[in-house]
C-alpha positions as CSV (number, residue, x, y, z in Angstrom):
1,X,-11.3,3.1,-30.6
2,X,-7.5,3.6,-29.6
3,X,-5.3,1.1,-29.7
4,X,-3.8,-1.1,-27.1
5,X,-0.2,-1.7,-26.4
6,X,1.3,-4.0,-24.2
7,X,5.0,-2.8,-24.4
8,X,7.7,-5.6,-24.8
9,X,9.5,-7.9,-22.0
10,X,8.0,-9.5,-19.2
11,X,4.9,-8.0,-19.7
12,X,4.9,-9.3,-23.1
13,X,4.9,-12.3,-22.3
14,X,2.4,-12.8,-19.6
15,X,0.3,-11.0,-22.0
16,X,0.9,-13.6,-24.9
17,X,0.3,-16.7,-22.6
18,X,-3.0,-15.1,-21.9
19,X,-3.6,-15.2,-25.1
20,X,-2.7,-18.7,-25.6
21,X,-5.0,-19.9,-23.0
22,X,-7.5,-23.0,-24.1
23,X,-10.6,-21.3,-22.6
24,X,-10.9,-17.9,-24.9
25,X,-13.0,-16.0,-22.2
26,X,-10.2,-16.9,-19.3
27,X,-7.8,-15.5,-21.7
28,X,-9.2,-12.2,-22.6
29,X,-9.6,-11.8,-18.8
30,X,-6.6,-12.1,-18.1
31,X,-5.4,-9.9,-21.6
32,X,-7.7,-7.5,-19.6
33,X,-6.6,-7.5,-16.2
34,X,-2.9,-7.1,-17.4
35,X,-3.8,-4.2,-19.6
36,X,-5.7,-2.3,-17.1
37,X,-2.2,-2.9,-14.7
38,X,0.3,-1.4,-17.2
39,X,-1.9,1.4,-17.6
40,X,-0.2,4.6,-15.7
41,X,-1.2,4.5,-12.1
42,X,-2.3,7.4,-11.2
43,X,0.0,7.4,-8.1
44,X,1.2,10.6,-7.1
45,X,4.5,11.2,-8.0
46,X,5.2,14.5,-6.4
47,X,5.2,13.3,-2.8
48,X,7.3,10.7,-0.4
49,X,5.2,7.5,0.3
50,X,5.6,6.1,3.5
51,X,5.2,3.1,2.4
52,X,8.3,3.4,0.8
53,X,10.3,5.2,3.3
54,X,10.0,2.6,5.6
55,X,11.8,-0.5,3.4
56,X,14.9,-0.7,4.8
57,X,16.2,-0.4,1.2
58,X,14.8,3.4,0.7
59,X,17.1,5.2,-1.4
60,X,17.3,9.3,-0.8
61,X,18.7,9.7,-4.3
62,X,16.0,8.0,-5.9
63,X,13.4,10.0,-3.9
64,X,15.4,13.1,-4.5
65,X,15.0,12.3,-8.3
66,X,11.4,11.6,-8.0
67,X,10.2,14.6,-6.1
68,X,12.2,16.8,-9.1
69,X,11.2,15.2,-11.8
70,X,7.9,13.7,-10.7
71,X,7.9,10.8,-12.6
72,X,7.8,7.0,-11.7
73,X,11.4,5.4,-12.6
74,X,11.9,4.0,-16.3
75,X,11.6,0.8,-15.6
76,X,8.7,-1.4,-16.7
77,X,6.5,-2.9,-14.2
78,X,7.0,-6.7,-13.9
79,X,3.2,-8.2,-13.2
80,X,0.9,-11.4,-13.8
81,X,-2.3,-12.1,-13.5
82,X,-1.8,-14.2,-10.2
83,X,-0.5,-10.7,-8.5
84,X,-2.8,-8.9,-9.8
85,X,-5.6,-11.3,-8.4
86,X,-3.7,-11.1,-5.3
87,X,-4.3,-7.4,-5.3
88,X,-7.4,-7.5,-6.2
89,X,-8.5,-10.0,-3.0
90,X,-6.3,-7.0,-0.8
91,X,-8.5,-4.4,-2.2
92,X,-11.7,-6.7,-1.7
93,X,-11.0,-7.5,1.7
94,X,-10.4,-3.7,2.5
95,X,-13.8,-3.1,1.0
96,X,-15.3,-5.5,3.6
97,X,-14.2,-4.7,7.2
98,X,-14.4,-0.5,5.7
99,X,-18.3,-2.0,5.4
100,X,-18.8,-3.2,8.1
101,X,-17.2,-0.8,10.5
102,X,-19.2,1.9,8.2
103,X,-22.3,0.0,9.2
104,X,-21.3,0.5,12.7
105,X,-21.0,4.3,12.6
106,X,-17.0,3.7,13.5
107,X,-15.1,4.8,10.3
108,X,-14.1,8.5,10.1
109,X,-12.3,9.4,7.3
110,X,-13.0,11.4,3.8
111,X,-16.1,10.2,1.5
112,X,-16.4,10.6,-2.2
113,X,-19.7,11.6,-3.9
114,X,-20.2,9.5,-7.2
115,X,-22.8,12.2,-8.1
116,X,-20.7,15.7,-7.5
117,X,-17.5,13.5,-7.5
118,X,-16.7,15.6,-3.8
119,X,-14.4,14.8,-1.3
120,X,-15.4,15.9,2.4
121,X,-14.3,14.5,5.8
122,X,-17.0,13.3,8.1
123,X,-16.6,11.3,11.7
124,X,-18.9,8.8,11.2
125,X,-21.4,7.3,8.5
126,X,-22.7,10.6,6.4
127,X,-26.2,10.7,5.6
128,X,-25.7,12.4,2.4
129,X,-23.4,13.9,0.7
130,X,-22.1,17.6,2.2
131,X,-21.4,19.1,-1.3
132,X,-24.8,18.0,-3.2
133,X,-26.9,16.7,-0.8
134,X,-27.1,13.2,-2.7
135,X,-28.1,10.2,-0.4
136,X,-25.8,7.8,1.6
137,X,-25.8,5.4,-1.2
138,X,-24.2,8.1,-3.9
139,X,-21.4,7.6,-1.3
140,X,-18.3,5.3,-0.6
141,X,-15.5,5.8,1.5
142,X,-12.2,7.3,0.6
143,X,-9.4,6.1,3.5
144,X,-7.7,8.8,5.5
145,X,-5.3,11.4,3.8
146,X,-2.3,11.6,6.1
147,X,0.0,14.2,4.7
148,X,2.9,16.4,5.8
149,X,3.5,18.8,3.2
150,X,6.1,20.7,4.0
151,X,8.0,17.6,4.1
152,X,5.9,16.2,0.8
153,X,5.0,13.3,2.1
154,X,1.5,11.7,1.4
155,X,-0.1,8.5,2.4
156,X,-3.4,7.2,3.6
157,X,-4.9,5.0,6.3
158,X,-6.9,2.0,5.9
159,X,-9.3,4.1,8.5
160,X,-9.7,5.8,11.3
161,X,-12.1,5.1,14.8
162,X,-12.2,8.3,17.1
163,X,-14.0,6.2,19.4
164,X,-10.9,4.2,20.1
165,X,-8.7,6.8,19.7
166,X,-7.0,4.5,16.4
167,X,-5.8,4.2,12.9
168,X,-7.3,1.0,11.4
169,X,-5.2,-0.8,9.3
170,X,-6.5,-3.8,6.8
171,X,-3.9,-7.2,6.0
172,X,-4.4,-10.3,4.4
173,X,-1.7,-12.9,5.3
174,X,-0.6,-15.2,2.3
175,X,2.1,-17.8,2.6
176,X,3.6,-15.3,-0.4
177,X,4.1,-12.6,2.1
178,X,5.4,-14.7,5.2
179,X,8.2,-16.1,2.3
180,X,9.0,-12.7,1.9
181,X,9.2,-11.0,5.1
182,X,9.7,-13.8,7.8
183,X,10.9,-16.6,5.8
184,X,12.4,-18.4,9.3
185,X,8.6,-17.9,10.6
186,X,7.1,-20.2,7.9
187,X,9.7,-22.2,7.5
188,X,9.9,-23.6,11.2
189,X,6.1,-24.5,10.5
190,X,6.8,-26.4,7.4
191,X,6.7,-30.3,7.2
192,X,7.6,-33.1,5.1
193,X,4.6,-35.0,3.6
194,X,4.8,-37.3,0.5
195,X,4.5,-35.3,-1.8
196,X,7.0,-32.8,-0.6
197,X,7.1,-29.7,2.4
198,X,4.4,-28.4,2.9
199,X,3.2,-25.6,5.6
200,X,0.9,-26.6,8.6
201,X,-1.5,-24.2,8.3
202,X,-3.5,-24.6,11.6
203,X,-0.2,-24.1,13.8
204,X,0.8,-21.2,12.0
205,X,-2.0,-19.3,12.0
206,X,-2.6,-20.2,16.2
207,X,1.2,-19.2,16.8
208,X,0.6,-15.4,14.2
209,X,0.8,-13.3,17.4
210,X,1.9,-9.8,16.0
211,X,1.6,-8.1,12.4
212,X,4.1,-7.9,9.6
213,X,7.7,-5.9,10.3
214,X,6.8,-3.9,7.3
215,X,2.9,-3.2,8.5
216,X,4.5,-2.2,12.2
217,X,6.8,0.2,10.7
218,X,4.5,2.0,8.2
219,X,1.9,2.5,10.7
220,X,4.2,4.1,13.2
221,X,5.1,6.6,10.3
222,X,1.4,6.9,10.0
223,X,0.5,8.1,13.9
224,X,3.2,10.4,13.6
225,X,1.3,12.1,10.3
226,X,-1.6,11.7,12.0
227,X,-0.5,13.4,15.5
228,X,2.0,15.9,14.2
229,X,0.0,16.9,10.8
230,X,-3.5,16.0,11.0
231,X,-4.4,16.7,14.2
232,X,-5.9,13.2,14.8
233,X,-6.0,12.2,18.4
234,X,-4.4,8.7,18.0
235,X,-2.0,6.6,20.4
236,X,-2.6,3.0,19.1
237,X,-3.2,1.5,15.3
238,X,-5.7,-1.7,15.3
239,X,-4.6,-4.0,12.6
240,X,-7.4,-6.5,11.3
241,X,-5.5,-9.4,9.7
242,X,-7.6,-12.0,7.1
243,X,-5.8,-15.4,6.6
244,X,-6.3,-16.3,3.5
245,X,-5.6,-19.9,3.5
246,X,-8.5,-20.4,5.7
247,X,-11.2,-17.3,5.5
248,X,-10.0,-17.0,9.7
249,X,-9.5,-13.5,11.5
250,X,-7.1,-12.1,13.9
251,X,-6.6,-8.4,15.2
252,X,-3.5,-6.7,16.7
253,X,-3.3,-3.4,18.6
254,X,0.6,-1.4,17.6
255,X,0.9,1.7,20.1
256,X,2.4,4.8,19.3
257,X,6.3,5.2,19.2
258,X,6.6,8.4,18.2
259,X,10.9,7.6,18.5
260,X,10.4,5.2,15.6
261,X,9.6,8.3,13.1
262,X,12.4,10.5,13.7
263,X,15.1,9.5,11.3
264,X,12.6,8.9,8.4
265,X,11.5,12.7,9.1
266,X,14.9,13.5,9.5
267,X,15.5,12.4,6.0
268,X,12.7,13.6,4.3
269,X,13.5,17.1,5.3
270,X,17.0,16.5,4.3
271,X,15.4,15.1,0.7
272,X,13.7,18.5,0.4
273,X,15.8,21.0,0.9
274,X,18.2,19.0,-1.7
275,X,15.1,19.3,-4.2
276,X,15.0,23.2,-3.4
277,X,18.5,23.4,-3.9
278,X,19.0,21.4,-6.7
279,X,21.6,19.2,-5.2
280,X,21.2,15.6,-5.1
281,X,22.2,13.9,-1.9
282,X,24.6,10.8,-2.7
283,X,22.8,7.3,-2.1
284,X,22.5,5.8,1.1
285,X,22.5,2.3,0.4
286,X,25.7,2.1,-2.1
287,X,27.4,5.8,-1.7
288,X,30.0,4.5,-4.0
289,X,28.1,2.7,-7.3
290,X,24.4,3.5,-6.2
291,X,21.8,1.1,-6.1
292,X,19.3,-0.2,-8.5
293,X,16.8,2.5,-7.3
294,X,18.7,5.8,-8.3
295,X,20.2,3.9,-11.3
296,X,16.8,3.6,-13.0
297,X,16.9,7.3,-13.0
298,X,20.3,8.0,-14.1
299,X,19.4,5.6,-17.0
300,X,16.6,7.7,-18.6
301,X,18.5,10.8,-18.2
């Protein structure tokens, strides 16, 4: 059996603790889990992820670099356990509502074949596999590929409805991602106890009207993939939002602004023809030092 390496640093050392821990099966768990996330991803590296383009700190050099080199920057990946279980509950609640909605006959989208390992598109629930024929339950569903290749970008939907004319997109709220994205939001809904602040989870989840900045602007990138590359009839994305404090549900409908997409395809194209010319575009965030993104690269030159 090969060997496994955790390399040094941060990862180290969540990877020690876990070894420390006073319950030996919680602490192999963990060992595993954190193995398992330093392991190389898999993610494609030859392609612009919208999910990146859309942080307002996107660096075009570090994309640039990237699409030529197609490798992930040099930098280790900072994890623990908790984010990884955090994850993990994301990926489980996708799993769910992609059930139920499958159940329904309302998910559209590609399907993979555990028997032929195939990929093929079908509009609603497949009775068996179109490669091999195997059953429905050989079968699980694989998201929507939303890609514009001439402008290498790639991404994927949480789903799509045809009935409702909609990209379906899948959230869990955490009090982790409200201290990160709208700190003012969950801070005007924290109060003093005795034992210190402390959030008042009722009244913030009745006053959560709208999704996430970050959700809003990734799925407008995504209708424009979808309208412009796909050919998928959509004009409205339907987010389905799981609190997690409480188990509660909310959903939001984002229409289509197709004026929101421009500059990121603007930029993208600009990103490609520097990659077909071999000439890296300066960095928009610090065009005099560069930012930490293209500095990673310039590192493991």
């Amino acid at each position: 059996m090969a060997s496994r390496v955790v390399r040094g640093g941060h990862a180290l050392t969540e990877y020690l603790n876990a070894a420390k821990a006073a319950e030996p099966l919680y602490g192999d768990i963990q060992k595993h889990v954190l193995e398992a996330a330093l392991r190389p991803s898999g993610r494609r590296q030859d392609v612009l992820h919208p999910s990146e383009m859309v942080k307002p700190d996107w660096c075009h050099l570090a994309a640039f670099h990237r699409l030529r080199l197609e490798v992930e920057p040099a930098e280790k990946r900072r994890t623990t356990f908790t984010r990884e279980n955090i994850f993990q509950e994301g990926h489980e609640t996708h799993t769910k509502w992609q059930r139920w909605l499958t159940e329904m006959g309302r998910l559209a989208g590609d399907w993979h074949c555990a028997v032929c390992d195939g990929y093929f598109w079908h509009d609603t629930t497949p009775a068996h596999c179109h490669e091999c024929g195997a059953p429905s339950r050989c079968l699980t569903y694989a998201e929507v590929p939303l890609n514009a290749h001439p402008l290498r970008i790639g991404g994927t939907a949480d789903g799509y409805s045809p009935q409702d004319a909609a990209l379906i997109e899948i959230k869990t709220l955490g009090l982790g991602s409200l201290r990160y994205e709208r700190p003012e939001y969950l801070e005007r809904y924290t109060v003093p106890t005795d034992v210190g602040p402390v959030p008042d989870l009722t009244r913030l989840w009745r006053d959560f009207r709208r999704p996430l900045p970050s959700a809003v602007r990734q799925t407008q990138l995504y209708m424009y993939l979808a309208s412009h590359f796909e050919d998928l009839p959509v004009d409205r994305t339907i987010f389905l939002y799981d609190f997690k404090s409480t188990q509660e549900t909310k959903s939001f409908v984002v229409t289509y602004d197709e004026s929101f997409s421009g500059p990121l395809i603007e930029a993208a194209a600009a990103i490609v023809d520097c990659v077909a010319t071999d000439i890296a575009p300066r960095c928009n965030i610090n065009s005099g030092s560069g930012c930490p993104s293209c500095l990673e690269f310039e590192e493991q030159k």
